[in-house]
MARBAGU-620542 format. One record per residue: z, x, y of N, C-alpha, C, O in turn; chain; residue number from 1. Coordinates in pm, 1 decimal. Layout:
<rec><n_Z>Z</n_Z><n_X>X</n_X><n_Y>Y</n_Y><ca_Z>Z</ca_Z><ca_X>X</ca_X><ca_Y>Y</ca_Y><c_Z>Z</c_Z><c_X>X</c_X><c_Y>Y</c_Y><o_Z>Z</o_Z><o_X>X</o_X><o_Y>Y</o_Y><mol>A</mol><seq>NUM</seq></rec>
...
This chain:
<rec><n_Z>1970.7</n_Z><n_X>8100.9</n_X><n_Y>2328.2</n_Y><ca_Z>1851.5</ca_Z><ca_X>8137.5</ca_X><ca_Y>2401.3</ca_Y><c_Z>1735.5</c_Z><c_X>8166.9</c_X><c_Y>2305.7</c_Y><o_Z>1622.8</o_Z><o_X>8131.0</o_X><o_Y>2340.2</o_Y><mol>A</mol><seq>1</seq></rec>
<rec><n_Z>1755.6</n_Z><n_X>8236.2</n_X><n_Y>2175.0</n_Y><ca_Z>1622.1</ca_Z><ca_X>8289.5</ca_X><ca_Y>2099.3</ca_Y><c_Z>1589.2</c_Z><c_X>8160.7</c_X><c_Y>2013.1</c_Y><o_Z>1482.7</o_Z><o_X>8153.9</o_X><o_Y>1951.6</o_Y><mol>A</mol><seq>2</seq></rec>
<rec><n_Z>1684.8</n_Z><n_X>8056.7</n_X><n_Y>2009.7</n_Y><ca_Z>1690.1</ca_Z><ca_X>7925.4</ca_X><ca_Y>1924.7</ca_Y><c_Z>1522.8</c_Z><c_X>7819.5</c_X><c_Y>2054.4</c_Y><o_Z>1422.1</o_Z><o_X>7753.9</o_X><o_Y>2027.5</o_Y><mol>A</mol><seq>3</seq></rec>
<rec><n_Z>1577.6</n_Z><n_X>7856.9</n_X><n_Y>2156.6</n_Y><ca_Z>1515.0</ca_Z><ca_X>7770.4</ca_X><ca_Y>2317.3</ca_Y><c_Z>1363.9</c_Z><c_X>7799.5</c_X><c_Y>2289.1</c_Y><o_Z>1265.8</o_Z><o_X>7726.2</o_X><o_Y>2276.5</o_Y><mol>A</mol><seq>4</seq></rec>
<rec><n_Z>1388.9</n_Z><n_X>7977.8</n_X><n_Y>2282.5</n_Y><ca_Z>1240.9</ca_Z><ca_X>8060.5</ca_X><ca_Y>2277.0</ca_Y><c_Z>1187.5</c_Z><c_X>8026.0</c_X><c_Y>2186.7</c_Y><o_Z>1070.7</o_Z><o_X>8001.2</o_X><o_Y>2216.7</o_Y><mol>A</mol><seq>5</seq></rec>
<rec><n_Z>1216.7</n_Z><n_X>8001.0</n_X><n_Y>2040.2</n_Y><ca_Z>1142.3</ca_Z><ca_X>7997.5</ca_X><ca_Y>1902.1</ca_Y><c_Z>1110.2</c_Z><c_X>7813.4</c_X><c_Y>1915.2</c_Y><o_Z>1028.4</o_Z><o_X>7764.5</o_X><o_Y>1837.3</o_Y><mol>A</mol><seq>6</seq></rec>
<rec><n_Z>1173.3</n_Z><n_X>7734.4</n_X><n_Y>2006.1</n_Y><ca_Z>1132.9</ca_Z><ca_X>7613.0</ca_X><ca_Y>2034.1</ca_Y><c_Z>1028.7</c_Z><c_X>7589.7</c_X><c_Y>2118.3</c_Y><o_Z>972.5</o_Z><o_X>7481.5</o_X><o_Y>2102.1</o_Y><mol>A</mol><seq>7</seq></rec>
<rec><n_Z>990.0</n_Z><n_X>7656.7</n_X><n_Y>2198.5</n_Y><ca_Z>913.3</ca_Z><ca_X>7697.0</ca_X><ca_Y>2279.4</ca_Y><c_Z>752.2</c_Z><c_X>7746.1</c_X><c_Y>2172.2</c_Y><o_Z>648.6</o_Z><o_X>7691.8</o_X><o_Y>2134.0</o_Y><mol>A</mol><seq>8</seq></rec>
<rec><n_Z>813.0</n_Z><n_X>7865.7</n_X><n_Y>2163.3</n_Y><ca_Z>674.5</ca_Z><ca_X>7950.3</ca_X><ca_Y>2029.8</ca_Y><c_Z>600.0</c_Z><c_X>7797.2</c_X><c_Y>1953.4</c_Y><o_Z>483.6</o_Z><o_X>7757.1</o_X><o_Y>1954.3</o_Y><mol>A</mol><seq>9</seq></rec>
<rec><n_Z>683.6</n_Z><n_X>7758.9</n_X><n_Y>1912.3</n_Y><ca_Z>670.5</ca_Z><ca_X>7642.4</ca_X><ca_Y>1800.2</ca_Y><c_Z>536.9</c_Z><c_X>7549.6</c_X><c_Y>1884.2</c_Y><o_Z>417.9</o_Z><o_X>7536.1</o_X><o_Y>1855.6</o_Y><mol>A</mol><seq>10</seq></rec>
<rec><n_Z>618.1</n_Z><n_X>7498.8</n_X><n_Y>1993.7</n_Y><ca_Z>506.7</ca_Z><ca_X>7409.7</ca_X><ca_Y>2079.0</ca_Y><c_Z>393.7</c_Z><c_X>7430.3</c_X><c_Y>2099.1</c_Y><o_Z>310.8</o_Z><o_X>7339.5</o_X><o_Y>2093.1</o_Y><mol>A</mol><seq>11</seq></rec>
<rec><n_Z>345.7</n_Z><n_X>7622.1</n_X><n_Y>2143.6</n_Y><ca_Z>212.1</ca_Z><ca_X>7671.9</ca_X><ca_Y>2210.3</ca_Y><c_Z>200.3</c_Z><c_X>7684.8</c_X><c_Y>2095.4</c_Y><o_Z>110.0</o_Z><o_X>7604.5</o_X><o_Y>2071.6</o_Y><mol>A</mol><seq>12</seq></rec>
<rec><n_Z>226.1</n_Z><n_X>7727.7</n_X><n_Y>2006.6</n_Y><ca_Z>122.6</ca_Z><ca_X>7694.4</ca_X><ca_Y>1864.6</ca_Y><c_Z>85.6</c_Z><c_X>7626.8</c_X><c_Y>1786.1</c_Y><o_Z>2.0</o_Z><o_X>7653.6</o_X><o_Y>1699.8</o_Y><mol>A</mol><seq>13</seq></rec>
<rec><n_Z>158.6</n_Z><n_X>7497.8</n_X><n_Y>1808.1</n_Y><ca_Z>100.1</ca_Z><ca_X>7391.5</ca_X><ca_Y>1776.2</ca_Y><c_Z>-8.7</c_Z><c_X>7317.6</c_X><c_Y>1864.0</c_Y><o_Z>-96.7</o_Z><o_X>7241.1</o_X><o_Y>1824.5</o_Y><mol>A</mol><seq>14</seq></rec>
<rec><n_Z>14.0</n_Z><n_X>7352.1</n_X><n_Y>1970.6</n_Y><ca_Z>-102.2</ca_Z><ca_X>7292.3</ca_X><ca_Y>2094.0</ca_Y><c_Z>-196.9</c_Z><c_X>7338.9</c_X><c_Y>2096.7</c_Y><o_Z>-298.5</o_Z><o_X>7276.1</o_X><o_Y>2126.5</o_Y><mol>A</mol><seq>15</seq></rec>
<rec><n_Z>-196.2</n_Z><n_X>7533.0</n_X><n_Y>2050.3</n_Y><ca_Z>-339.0</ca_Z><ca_X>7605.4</ca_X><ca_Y>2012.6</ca_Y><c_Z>-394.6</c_Z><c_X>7530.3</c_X><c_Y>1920.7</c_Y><o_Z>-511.7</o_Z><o_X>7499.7</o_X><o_Y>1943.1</o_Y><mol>A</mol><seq>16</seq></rec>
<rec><n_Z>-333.1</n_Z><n_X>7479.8</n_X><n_Y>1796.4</n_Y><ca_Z>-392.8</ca_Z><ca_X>7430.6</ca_X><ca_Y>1691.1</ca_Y><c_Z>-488.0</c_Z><c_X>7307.7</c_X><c_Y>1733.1</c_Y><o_Z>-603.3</o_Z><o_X>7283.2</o_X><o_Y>1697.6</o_Y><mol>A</mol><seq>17</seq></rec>
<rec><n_Z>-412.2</n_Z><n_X>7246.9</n_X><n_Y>1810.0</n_Y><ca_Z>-476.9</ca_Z><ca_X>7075.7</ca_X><ca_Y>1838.9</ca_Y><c_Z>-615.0</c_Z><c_X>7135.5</c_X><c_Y>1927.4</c_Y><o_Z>-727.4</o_Z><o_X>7086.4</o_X><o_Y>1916.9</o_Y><mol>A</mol><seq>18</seq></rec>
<rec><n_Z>-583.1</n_Z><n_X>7240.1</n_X><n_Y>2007.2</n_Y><ca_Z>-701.1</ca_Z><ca_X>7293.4</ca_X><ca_Y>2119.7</ca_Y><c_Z>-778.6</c_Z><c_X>7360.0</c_X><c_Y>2069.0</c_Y><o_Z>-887.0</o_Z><o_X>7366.8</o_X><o_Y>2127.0</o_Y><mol>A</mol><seq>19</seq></rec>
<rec><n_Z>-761.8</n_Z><n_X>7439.2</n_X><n_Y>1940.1</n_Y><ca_Z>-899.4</ca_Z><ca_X>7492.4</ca_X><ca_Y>1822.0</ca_Y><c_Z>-978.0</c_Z><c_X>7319.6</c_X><c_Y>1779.4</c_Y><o_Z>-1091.5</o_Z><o_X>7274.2</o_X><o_Y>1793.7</o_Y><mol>A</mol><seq>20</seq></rec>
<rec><n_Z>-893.6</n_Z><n_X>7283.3</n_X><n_Y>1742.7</n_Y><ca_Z>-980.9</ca_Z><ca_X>7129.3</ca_X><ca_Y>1721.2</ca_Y><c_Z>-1039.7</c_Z><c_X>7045.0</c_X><c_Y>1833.4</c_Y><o_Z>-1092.1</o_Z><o_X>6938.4</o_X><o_Y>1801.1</o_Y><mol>A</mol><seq>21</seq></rec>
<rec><n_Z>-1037.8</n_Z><n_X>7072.4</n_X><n_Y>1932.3</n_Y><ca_Z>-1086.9</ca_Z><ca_X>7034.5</ca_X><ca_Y>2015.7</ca_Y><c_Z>-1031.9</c_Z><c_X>6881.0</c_X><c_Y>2102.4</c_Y><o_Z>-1092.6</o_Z><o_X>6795.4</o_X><o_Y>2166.6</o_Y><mol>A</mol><seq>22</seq></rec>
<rec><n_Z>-848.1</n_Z><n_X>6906.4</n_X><n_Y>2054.4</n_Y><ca_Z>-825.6</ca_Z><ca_X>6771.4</ca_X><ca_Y>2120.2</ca_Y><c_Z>-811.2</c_Z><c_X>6781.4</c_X><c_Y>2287.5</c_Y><o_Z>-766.3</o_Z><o_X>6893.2</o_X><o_Y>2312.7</o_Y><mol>A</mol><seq>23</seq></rec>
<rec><n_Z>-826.0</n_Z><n_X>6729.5</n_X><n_Y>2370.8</n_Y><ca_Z>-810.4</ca_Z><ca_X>6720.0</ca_X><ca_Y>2499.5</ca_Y><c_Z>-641.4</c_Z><c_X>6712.8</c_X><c_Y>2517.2</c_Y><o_Z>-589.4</o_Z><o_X>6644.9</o_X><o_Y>2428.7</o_Y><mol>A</mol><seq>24</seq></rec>
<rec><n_Z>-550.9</n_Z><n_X>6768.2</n_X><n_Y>2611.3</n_Y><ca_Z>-441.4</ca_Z><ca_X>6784.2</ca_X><ca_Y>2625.4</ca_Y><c_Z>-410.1</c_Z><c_X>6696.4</c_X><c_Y>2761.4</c_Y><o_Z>-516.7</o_Z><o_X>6713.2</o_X><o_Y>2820.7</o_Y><mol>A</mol><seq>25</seq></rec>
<rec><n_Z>-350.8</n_Z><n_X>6634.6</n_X><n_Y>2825.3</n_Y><ca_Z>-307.3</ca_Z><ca_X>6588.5</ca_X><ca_Y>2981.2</ca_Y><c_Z>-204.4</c_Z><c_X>6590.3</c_X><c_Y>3005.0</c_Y><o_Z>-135.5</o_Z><o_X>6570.7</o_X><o_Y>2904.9</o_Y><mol>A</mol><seq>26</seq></rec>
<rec><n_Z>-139.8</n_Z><n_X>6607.5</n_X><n_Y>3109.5</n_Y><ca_Z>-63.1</ca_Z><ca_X>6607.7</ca_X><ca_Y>3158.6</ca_Y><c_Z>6.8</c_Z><c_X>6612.2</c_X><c_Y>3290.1</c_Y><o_Z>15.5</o_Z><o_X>6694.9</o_X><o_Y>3380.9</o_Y><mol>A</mol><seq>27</seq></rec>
<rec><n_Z>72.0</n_Z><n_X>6444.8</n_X><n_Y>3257.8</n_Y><ca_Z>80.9</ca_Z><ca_X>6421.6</ca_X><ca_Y>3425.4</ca_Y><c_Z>-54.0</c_Z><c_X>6361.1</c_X><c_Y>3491.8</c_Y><o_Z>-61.7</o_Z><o_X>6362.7</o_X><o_Y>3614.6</o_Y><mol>A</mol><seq>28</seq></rec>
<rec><n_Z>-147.4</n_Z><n_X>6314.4</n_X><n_Y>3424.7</n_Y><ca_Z>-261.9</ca_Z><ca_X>6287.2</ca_X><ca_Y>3469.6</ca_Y><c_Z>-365.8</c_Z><c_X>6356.9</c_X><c_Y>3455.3</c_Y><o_Z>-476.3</o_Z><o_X>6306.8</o_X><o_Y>3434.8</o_Y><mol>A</mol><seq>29</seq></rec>
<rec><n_Z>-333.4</n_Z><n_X>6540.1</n_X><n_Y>3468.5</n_Y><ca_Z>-441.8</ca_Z><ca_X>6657.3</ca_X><ca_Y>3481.5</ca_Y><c_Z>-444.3</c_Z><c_X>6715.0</c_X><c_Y>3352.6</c_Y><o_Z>-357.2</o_Z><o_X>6727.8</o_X><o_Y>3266.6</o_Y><mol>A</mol><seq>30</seq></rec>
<rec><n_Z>-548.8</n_Z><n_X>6742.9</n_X><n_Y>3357.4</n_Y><ca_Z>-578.4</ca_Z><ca_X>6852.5</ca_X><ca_Y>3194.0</ca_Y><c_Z>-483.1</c_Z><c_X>6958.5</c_X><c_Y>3165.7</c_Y><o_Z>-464.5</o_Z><o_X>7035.9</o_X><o_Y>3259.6</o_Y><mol>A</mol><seq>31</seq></rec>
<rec><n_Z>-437.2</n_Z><n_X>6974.1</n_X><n_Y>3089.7</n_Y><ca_Z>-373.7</ca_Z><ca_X>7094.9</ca_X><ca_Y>3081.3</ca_Y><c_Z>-374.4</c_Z><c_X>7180.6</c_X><c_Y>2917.4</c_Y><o_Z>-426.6</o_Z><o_X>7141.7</o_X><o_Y>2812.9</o_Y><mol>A</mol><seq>32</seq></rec>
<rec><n_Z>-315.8</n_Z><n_X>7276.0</n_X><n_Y>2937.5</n_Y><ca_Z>-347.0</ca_Z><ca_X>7416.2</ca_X><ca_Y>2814.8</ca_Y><c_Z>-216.8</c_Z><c_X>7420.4</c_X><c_Y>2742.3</c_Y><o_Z>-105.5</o_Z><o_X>7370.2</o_X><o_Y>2758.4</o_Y><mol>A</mol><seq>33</seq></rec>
<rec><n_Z>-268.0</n_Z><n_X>7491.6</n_X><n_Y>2665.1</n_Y><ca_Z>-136.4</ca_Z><ca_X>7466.4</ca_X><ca_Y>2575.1</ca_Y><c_Z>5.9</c_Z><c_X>7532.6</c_X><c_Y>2683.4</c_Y><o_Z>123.2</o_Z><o_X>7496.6</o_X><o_Y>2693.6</o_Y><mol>A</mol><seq>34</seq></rec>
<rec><n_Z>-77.2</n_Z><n_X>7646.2</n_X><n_Y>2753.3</n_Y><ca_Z>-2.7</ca_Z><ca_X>7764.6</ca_X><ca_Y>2810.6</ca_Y><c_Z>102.3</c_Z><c_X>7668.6</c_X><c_Y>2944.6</c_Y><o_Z>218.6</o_Z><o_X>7694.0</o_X><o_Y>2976.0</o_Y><mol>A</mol><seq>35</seq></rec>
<rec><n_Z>38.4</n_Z><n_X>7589.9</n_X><n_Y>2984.8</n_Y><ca_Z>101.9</ca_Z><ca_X>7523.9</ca_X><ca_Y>3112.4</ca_Y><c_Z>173.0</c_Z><c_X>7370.6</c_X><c_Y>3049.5</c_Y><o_Z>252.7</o_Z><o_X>7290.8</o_X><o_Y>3098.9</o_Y><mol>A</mol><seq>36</seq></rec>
<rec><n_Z>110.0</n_Z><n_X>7375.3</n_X><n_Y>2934.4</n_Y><ca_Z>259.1</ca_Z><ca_X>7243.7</ca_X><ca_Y>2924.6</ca_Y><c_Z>357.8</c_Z><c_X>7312.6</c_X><c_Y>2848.1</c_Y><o_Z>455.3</o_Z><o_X>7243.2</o_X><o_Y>2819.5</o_Y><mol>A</mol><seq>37</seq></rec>
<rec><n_Z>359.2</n_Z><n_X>7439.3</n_X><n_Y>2804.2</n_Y><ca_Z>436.3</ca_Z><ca_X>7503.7</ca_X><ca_Y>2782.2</ca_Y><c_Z>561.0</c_Z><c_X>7555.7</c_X><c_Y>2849.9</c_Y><o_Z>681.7</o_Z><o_X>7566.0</o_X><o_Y>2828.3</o_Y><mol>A</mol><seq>38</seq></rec>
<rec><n_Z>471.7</n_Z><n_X>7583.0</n_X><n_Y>2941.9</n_Y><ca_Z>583.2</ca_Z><ca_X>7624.6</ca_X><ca_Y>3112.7</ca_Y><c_Z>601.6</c_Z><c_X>7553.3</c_X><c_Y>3158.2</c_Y><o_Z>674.7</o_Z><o_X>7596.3</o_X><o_Y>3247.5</o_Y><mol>A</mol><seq>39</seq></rec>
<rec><n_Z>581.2</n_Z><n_X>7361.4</n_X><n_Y>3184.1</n_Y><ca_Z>640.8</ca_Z><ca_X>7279.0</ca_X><ca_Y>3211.1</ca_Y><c_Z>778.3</c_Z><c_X>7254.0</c_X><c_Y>3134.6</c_Y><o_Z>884.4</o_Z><o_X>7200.7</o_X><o_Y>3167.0</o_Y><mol>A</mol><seq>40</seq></rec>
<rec><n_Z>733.4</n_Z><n_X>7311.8</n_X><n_Y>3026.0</n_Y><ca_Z>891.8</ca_Z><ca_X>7237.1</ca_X><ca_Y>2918.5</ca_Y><c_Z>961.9</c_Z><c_X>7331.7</c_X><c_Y>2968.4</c_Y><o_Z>1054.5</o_Z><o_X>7298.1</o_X><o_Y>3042.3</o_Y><mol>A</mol><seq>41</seq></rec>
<rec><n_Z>935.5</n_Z><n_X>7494.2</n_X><n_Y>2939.6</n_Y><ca_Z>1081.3</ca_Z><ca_X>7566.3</ca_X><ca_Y>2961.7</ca_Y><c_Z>1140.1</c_Z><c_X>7584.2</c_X><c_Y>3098.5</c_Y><o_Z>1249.9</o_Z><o_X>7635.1</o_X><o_Y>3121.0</o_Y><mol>A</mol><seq>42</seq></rec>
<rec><n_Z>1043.7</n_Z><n_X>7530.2</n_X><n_Y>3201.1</n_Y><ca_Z>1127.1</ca_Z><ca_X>7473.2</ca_X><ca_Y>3367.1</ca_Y><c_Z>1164.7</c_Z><c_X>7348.0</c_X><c_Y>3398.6</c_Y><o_Z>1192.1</o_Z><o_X>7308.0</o_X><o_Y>3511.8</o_Y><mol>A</mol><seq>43</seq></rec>
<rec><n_Z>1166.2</n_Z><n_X>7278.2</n_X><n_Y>3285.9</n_Y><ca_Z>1217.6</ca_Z><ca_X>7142.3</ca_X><ca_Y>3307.1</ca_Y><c_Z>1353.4</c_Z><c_X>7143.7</c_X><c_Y>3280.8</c_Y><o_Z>1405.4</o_Z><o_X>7189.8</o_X><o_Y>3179.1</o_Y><mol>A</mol><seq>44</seq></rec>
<rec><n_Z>1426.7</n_Z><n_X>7076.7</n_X><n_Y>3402.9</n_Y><ca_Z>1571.6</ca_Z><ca_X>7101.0</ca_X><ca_Y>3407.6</ca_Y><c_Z>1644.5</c_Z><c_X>6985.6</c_X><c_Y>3346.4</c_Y><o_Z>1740.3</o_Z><o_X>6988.7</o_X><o_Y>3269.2</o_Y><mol>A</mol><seq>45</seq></rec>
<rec><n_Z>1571.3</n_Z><n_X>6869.0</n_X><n_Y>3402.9</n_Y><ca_Z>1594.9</ca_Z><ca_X>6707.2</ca_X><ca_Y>3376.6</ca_Y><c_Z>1510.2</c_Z><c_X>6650.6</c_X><c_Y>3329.6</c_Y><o_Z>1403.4</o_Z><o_X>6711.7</o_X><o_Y>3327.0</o_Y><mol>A</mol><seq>46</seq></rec>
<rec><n_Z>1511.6</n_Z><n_X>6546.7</n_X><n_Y>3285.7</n_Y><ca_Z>1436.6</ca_Z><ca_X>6501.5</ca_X><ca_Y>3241.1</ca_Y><c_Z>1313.7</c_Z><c_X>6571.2</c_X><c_Y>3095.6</c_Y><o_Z>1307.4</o_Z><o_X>6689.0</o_X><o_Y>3060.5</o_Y><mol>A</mol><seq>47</seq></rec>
<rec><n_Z>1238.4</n_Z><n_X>6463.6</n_X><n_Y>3043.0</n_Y><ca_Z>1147.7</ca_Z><ca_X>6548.1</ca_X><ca_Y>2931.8</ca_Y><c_Z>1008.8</c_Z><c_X>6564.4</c_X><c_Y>2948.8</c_Y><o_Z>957.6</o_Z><o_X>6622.4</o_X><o_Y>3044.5</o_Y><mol>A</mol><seq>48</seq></rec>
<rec><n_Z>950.7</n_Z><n_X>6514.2</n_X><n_Y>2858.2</n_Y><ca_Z>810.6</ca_Z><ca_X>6433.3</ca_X><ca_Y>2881.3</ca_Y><c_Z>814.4</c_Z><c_X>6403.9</c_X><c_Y>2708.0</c_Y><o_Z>867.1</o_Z><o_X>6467.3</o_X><o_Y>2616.6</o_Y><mol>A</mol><seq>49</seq></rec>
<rec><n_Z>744.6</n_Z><n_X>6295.7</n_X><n_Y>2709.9</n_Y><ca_Z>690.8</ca_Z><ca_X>6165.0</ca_X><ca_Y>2587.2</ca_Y><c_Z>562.3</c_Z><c_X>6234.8</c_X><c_Y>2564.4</c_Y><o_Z>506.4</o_Z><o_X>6299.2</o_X><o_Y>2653.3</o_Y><mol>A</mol><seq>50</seq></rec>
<rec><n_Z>521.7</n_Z><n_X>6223.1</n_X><n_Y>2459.2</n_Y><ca_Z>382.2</ca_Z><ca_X>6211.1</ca_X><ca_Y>2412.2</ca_Y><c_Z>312.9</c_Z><c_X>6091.5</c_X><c_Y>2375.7</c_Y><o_Z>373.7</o_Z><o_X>5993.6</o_X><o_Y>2332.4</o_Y><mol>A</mol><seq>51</seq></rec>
<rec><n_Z>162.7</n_Z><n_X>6094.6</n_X><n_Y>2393.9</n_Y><ca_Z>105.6</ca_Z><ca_X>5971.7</ca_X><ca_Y>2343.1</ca_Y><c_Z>-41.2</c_Z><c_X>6008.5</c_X><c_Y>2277.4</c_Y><o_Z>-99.6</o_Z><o_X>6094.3</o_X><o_Y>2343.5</o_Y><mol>A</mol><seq>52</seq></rec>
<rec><n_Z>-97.9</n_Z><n_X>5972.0</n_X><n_Y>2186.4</n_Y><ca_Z>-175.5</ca_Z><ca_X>5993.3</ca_X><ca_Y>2111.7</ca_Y><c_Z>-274.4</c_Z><c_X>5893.0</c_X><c_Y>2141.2</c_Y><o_Z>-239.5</o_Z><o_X>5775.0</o_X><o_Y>2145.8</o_Y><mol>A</mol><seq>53</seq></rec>
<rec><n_Z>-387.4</n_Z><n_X>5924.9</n_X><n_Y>2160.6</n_Y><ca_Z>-529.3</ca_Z><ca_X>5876.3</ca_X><ca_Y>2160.4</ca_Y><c_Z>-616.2</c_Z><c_X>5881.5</c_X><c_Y>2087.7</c_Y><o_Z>-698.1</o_Z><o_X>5970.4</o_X><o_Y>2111.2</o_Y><mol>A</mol><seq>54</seq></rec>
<rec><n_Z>-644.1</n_Z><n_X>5782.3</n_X><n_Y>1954.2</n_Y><ca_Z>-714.2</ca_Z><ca_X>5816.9</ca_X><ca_Y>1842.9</ca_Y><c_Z>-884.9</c_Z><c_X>5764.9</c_X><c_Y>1892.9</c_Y><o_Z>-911.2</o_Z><o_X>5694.5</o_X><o_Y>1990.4</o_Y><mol>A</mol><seq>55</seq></rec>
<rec><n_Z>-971.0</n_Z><n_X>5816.3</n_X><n_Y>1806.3</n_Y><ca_Z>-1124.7</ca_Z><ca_X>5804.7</ca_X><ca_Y>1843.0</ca_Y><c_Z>-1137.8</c_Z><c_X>5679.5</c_X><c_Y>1759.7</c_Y><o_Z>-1038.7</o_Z><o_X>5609.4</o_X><o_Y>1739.5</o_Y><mol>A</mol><seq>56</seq></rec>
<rec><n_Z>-1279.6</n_Z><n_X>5642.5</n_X><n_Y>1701.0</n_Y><ca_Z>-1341.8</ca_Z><ca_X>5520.1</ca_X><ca_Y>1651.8</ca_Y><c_Z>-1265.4</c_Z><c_X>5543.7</c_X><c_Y>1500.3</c_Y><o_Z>-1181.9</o_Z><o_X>5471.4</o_X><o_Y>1445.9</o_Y><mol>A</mol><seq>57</seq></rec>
<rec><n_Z>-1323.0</n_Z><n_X>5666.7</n_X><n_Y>1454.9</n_Y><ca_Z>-1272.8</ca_Z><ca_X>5743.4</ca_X><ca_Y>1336.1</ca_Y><c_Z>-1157.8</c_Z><c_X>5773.3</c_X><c_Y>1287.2</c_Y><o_Z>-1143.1</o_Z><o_X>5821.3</o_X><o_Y>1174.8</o_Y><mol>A</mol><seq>58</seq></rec>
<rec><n_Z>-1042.2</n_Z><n_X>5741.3</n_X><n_Y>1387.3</n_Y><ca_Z>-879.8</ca_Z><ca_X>5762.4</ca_X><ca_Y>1328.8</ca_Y><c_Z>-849.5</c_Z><c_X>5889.4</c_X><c_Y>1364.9</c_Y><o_Z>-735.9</o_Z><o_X>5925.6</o_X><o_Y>1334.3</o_Y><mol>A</mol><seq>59</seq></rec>
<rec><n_Z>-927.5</n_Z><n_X>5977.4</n_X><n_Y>1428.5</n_Y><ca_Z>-870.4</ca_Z><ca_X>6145.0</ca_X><ca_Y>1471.6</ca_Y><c_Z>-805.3</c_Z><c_X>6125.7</c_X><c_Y>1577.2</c_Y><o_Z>-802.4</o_Z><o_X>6018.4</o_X><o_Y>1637.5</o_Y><mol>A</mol><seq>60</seq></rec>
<rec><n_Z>-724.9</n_Z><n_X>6265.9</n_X><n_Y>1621.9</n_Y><ca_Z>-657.5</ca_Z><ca_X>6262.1</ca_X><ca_Y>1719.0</ca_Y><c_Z>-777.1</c_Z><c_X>6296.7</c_X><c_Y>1856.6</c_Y><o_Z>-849.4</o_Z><o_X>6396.3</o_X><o_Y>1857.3</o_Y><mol>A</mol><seq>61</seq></rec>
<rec><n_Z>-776.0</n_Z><n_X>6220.4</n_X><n_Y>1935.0</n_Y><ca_Z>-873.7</ca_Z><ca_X>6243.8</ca_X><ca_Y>2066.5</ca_Y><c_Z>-807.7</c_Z><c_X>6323.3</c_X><c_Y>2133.0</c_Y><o_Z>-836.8</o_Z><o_X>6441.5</o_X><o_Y>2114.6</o_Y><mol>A</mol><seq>62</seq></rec>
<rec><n_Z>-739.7</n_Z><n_X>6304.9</n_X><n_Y>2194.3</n_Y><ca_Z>-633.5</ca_Z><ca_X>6325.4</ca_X><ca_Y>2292.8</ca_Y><c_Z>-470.6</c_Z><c_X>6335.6</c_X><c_Y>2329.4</c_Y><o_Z>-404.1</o_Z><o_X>6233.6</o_X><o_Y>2348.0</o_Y><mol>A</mol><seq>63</seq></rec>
<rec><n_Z>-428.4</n_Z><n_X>6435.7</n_X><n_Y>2335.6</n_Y><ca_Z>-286.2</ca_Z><ca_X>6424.7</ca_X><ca_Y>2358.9</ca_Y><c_Z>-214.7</c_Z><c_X>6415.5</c_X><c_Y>2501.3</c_Y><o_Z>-216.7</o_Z><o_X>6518.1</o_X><o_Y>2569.2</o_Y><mol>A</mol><seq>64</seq></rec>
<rec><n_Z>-153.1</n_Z><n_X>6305.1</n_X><n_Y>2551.4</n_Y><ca_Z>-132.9</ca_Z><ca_X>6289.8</ca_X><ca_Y>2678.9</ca_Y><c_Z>20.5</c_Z><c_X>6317.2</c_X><c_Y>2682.4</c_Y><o_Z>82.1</o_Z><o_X>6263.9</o_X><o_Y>2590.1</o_Y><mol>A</mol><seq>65</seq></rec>
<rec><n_Z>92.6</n_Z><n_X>6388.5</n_X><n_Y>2769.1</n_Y><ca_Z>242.9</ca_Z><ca_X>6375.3</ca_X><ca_Y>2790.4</ca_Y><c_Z>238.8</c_Z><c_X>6332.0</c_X><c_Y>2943.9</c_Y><o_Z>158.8</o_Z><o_X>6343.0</o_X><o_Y>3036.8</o_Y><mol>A</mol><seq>66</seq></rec>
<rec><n_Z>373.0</n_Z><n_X>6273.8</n_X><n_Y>2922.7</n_Y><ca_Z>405.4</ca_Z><ca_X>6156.7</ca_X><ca_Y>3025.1</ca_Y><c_Z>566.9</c_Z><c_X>6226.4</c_X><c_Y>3091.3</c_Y><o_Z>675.5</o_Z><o_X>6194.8</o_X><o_Y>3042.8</o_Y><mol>A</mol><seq>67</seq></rec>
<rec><n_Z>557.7</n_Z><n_X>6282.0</n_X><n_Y>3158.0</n_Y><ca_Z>714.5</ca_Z><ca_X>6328.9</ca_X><ca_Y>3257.3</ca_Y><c_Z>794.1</c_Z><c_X>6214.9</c_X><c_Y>3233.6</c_Y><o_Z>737.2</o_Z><o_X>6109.9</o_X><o_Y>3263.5</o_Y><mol>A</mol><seq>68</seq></rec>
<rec><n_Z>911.3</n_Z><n_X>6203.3</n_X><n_Y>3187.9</n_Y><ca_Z>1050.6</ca_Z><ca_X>6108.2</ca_X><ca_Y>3163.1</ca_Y><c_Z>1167.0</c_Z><c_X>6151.0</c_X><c_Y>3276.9</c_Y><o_Z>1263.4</o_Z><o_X>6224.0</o_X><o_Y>3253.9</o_Y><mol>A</mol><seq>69</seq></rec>
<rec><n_Z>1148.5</n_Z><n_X>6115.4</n_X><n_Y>3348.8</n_Y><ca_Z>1318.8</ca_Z><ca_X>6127.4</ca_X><ca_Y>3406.0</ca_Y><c_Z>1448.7</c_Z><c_X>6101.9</c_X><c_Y>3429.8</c_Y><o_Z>1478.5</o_Z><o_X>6017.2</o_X><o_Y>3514.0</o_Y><mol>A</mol><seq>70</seq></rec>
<rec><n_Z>1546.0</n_Z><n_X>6171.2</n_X><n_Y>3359.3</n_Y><ca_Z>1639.9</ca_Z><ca_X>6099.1</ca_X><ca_Y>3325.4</ca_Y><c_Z>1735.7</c_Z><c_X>6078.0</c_X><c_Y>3492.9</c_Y><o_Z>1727.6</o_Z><o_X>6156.4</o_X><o_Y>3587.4</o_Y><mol>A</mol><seq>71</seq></rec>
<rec><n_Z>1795.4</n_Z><n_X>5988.7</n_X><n_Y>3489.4</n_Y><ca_Z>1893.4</ca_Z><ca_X>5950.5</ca_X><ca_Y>3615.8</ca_Y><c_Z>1983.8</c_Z><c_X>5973.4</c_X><c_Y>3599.9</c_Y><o_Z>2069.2</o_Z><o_X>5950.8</o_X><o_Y>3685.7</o_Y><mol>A</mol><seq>72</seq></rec>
């Protein structure tokens, strides 16, 4: 369980980081915070979600989109 939690910690602070820089986050289609794709992961029973990266003209990260995976 404190292994789940410190996997968890790890994520919202890395997503603060990308959201001090000003990358745009989505998810599922809708904007989201570091705080709520956070709480998507630790209530996700099945399935994951993918990430996908959206670079600008310049090679930065624009945007980080996650994509719900469901496993069958």
């Amino acid at each position: 369980m404190a292994r789940l939690k410190a996997l968890h910690d790890d994520l919202y602070f890395e997503l603060k980081e990308y959201e001090a820089l000003g990358v745009l986050m989505i998810m599922d289609g809708h904007i989201a915070s570091p705080l709520q794709i956070v709480h998507a992961h630790m209530i996700k029973e099945t399935g994951t979600y993918m990430r996908d990266y959206e670079m600008n003209s310049e090679g930065g990260l624009e945007t980080l989109i996650f994509h719900e995976i469901r496993l069958s």
